[in-house]
FITI-391473 format. One record per residue (C-alpha): residue in one letter; x, y, z. Coordinates in steps of 0.1 Angstrom, whole numbers, plus 5000, padded with zeros to 4 digits. Layout:
<nodes>
aa | xx | yy | zz
a | X | Y | Z
...
</nodes>
This chain:
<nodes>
aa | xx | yy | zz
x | 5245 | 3235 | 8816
x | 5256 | 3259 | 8838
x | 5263 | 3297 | 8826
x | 5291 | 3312 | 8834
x | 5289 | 3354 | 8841
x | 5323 | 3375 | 8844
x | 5336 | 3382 | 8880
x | 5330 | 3418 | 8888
x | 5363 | 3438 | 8892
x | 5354 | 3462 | 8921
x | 5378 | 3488 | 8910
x | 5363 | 3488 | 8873
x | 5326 | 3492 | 8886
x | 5339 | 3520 | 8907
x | 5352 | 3536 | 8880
x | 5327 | 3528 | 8855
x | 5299 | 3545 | 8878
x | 5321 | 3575 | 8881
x | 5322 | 3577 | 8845
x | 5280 | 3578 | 8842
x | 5282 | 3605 | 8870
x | 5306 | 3626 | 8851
x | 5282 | 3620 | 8819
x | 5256 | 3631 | 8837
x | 5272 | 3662 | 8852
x | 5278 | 3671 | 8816
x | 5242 | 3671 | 8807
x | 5233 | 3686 | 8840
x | 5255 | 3719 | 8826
x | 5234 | 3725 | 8801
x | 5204 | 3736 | 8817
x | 5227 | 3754 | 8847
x | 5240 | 3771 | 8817
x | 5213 | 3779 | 8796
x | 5201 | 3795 | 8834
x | 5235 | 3816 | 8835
x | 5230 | 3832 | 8795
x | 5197 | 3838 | 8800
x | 5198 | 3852 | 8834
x | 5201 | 3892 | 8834
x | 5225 | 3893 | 8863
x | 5254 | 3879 | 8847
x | 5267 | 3907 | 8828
x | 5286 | 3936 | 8843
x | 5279 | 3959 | 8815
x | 5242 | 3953 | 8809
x | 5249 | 3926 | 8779
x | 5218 | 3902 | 8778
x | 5210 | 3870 | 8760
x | 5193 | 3891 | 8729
x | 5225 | 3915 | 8728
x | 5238 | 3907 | 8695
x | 5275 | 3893 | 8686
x | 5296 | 3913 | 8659
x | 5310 | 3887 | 8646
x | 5316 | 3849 | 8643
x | 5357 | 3842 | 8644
x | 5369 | 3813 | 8623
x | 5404 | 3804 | 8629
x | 5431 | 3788 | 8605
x | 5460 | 3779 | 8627
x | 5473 | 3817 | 8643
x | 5444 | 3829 | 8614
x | 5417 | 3847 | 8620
x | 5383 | 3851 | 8594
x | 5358 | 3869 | 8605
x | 5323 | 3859 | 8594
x | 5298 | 3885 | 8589
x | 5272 | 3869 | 8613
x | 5258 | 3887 | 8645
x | 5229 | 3864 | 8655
x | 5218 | 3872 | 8693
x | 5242 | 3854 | 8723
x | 5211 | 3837 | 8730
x | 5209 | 3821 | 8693
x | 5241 | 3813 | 8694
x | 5241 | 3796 | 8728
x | 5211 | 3771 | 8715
x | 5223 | 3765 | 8684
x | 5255 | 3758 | 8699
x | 5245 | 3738 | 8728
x | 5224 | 3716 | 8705
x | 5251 | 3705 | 8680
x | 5272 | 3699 | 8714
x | 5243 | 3677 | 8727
x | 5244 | 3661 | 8696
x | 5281 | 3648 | 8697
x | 5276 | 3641 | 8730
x | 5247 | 3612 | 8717
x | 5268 | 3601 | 8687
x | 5298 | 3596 | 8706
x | 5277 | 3576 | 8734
x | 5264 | 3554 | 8708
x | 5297 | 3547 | 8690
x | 5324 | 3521 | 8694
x | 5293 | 3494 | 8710
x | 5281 | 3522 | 8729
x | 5287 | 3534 | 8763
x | 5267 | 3510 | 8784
x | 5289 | 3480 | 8770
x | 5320 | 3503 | 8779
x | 5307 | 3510 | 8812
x | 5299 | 3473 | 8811
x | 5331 | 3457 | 8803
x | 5352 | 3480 | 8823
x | 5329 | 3466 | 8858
x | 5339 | 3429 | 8846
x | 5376 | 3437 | 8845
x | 5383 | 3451 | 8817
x | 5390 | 3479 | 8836
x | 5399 | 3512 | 8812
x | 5403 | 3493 | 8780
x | 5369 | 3490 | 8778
x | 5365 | 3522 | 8783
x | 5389 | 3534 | 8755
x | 5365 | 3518 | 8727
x | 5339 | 3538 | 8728
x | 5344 | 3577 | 8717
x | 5323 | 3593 | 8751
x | 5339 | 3571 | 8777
x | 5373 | 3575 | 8761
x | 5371 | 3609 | 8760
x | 5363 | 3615 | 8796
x | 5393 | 3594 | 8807
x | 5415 | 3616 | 8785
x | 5401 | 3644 | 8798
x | 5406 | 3643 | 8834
x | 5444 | 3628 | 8828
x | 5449 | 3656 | 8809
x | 5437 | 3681 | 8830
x | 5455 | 3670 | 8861
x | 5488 | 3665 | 8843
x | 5479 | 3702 | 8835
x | 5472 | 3712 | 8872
x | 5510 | 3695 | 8876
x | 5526 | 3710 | 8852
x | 5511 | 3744 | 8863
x | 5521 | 3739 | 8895
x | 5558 | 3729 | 8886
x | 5560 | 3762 | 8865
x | 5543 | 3783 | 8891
x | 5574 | 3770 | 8914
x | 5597 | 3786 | 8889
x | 5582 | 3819 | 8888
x | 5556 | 3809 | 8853
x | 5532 | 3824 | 8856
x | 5498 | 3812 | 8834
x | 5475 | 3842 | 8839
x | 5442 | 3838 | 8834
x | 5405 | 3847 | 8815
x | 5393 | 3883 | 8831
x | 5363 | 3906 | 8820
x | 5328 | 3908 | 8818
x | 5316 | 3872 | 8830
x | 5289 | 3867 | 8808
x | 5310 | 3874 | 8778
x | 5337 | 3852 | 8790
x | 5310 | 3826 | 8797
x | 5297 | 3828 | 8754
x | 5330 | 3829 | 8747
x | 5337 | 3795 | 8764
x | 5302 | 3783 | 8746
x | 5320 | 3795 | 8709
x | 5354 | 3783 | 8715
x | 5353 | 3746 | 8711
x | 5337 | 3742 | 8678
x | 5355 | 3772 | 8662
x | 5391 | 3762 | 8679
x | 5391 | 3723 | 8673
x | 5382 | 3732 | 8632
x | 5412 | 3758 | 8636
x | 5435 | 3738 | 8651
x | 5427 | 3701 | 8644
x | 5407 | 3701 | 8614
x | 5425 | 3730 | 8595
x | 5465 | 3719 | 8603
x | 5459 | 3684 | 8605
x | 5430 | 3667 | 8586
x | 5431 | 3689 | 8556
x | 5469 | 3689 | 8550
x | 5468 | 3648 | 8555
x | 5438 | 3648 | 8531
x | 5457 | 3669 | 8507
x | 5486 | 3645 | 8510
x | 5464 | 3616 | 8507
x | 5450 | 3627 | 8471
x | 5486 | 3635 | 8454
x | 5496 | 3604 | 8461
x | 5462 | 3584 | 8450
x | 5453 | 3568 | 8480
x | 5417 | 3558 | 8480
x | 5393 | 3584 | 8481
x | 5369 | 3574 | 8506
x | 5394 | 3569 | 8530
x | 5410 | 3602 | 8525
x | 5376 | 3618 | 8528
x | 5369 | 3603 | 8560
x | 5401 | 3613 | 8570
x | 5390 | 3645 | 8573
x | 5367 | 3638 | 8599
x | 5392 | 3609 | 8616
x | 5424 | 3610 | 8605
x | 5430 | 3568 | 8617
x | 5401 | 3564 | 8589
x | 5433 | 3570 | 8563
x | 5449 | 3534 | 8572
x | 5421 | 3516 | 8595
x | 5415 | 3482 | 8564
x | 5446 | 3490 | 8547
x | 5462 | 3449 | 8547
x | 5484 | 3457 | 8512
x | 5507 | 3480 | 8514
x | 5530 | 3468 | 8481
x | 5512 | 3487 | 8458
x | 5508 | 3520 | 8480
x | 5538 | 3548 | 8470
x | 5536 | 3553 | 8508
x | 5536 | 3531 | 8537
x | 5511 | 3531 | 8562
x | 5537 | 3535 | 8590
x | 5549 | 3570 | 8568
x | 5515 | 3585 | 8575
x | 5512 | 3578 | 8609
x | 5547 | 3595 | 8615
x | 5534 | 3628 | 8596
x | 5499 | 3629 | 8615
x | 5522 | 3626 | 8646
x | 5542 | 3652 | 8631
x | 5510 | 3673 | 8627
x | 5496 | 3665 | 8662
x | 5530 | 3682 | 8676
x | 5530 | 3712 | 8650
x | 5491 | 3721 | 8659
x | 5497 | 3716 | 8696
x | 5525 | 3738 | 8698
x | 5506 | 3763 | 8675
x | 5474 | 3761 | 8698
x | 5494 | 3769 | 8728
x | 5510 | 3802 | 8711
x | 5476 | 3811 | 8705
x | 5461 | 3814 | 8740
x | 5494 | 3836 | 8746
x | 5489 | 3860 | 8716
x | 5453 | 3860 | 8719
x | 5452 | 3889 | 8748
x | 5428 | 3875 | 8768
x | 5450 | 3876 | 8798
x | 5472 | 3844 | 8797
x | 5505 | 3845 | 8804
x | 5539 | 3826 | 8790
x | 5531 | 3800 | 8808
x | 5497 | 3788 | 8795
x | 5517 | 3783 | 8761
x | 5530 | 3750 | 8774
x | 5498 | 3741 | 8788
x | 5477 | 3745 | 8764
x | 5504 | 3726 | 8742
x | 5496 | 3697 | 8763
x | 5460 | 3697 | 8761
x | 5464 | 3702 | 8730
x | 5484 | 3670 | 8724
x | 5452 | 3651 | 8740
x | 5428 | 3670 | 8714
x | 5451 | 3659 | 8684
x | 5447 | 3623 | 8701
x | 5415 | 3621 | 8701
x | 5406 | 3636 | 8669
x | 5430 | 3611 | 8648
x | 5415 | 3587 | 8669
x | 5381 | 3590 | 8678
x | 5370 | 3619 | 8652
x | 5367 | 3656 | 8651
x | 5333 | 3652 | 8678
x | 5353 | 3634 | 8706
x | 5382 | 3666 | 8705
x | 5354 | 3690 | 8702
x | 5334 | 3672 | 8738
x | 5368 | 3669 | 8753
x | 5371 | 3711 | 8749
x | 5333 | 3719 | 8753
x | 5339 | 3701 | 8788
x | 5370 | 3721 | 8796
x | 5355 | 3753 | 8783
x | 5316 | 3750 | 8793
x | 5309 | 3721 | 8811
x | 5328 | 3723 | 8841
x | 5322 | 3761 | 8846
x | 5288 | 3766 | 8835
x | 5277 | 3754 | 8874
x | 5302 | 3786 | 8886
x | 5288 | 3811 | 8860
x | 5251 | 3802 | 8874
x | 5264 | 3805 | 8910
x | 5274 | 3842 | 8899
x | 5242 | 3849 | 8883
x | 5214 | 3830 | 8908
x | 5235 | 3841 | 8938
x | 5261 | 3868 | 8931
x | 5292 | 3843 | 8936
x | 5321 | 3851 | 8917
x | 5327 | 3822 | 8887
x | 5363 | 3828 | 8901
x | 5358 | 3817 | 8936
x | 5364 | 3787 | 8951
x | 5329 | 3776 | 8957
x | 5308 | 3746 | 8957
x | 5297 | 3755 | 8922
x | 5333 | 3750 | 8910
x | 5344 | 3724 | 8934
x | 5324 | 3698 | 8925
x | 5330 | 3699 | 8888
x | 5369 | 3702 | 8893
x | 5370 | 3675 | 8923
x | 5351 | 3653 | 8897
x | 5372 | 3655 | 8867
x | 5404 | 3661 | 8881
x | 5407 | 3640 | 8910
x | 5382 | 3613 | 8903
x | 5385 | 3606 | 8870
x | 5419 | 3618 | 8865
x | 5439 | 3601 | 8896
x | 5432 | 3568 | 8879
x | 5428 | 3579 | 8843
x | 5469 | 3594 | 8846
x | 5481 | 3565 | 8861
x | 5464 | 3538 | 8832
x | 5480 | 3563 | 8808
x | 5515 | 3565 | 8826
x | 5514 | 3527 | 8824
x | 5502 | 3519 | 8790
x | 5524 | 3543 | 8780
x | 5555 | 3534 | 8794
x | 5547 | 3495 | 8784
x | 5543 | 3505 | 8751
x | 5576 | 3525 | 8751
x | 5591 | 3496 | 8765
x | 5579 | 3471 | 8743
x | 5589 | 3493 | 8710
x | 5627 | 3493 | 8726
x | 5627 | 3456 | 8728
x | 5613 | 3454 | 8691
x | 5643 | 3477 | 8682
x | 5669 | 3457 | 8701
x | 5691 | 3439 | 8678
x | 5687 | 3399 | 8682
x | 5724 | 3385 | 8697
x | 5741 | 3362 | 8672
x | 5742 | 3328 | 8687
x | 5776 | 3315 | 8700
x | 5796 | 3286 | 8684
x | 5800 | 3263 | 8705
x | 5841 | 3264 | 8719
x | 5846 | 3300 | 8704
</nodes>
């Protein structure tokens, strides 16, 4: 008996290959990184790698706590980097794992495929997001809003960038939307385990929920509060990066509300790693190739050089081109299909009325 194999979609082996390549430039910015921290010609005020921190921030929303830690920049980077690495290999093994993404999205699939697992999916998010980010930038910057931008001693900036996504996503993810849904989810008895893991993944509150007739709340109610949530935490997060004083403008507040949006996505989604990859690539991954062009070669991070090119032409343009316009579409399809659903049914005509 002949076997029959799937037709290869050229399109989704295209994109499927660009996906490896942009999992491999985010291993490859480790080591370029690692080079930039520990390199002694970063700094411009003689910090080094064994310079120690004064403190670790933890944030609660607009919050700050500072913890009385001050391990080395270099300790920190490692320990950092390694529980980064780490997400990075449980998010590639989730959801069947990333070679049977990459799989089914090169036998036409196409980007569904690539939404099951938790690594691929993020990666498509992420360069949709930051491109719709680049357009809304430049639509604001046509208006006279301005975004600003990071300035200061690079090496500082660049262990900043390293800090940022784990103590941010528990700040503004974890903190205003896990723990108040978990909260929720005890006072009105829902079962434990699945408000525990909803801490982690808020979806993990309804995913196996099939009766709802004894629950005080429906399924559909929680969903419409994390979505509440989502909006309250994005908005907050982009107030945040105005406040903070590290040289953003007004009008970073709306664009870091919409990243934020994709980070609340893929935390209710995916889990508290996938938001925290999305951000680490964002913060670290695409800019740790720049920050080792200033320190192997004196180019400014800032520039527009090879070392920042590649990164941004990657994420922005190759996956994000496609990435935006799957979105757009599945988007507006599903907008459309919830207005149909909503549509009130025509009463049927008597015959000689």
């Amino acid at each position: 008996m002949e076997e029959h194999h799937p037709r290869l979609s050229v399109a989704g082996t295209v994109y499927a290959a660009i996906i490896a390549a942009t999992v491999g430039l985010f291993v490859l910015s480790i080591p370029y990184g690692a080079l930039a921290v520990f390199s002694s010609h970063l700094s411009t005020n003689q910090t080094t790698a064994s310079s120690q921190i004064a403190y670790i921030p933890v944030y609660v929303g607009l919050f700050t706590v500072a913890l009385p830690l001050s391990p080395s920049f270099g300790l920190l980077f490692v320990s950092l980097t390694a529980l980064y690495a780490l997400m990075l290999a449980v998010a590639a093994a989730q959801g069947g794992g990333l070679v049977r993404a990459l799989r089914g999205s090169a036998r036409g699939e196409g980007v569904v495929a690539l939404l099951r697992n938790p690594l691929s999916a993020t990666i498509v998010v992420l360069g949709a997001t930051l491109l719709a980010t680049i357009l809304l930038d430049l639509l604001q910057s046509s208006v006279g809003v301005q975004t600003g931008g990071l300035s200061g001693d690079p090496f500082l900036i660049l262990v900043s960038l390293v800090i940022a996504p784990l103590i941010e996503e528990v700040g503004f993810r974890f903190f205003l939307i896990g723990v108040p849904l978990f909260a929720i989810l005890l006072l009105i008895r829902w079962p434990a385990g699945a408000a525990l893991r909803s801490l982690w993944r808020p979806s993990a509150a309804w995913d196996g929920v099939t009766d709802e007739s004894s629950r005080s709340v429906a399924v559909p109610t929680l969903r419409s509060l994390v979505y509440l949530l989502m909006v309250l935490s994005s908005v907050l997060f982009g107030l945040a990066h105005f406040l903070s004083g590290a040289g953003w403008d007004i009008g970073k507040v709306s664009e870091a509300a919409l990243d934020g949006l994709a980070l609340a996505y893929l935390y209710v989604r995916y889990g508290l790693h996938a938001s925290i990859i999305f951000h680490w690539a964002v913060d670290f991954a695409s800019n740790a190739f720049a920050f080792y062009g200033q320190a192997a070669y004196g180019v400014s991070w800032t520039a527009n050089s090879g070392y920042s090119l590649v990164p941004t032409i990657d994420i922005v343009i190759v996956v994000g081109v496609p990435g935006l316009i799957y979105l757009v579409n599945l988007l507006f399809k599903r907008a459309v299909g919830m207005t149909r659903k909503a549509a009130p049914t025509p009463e049927p005509v008597a015959a000689g009325a």
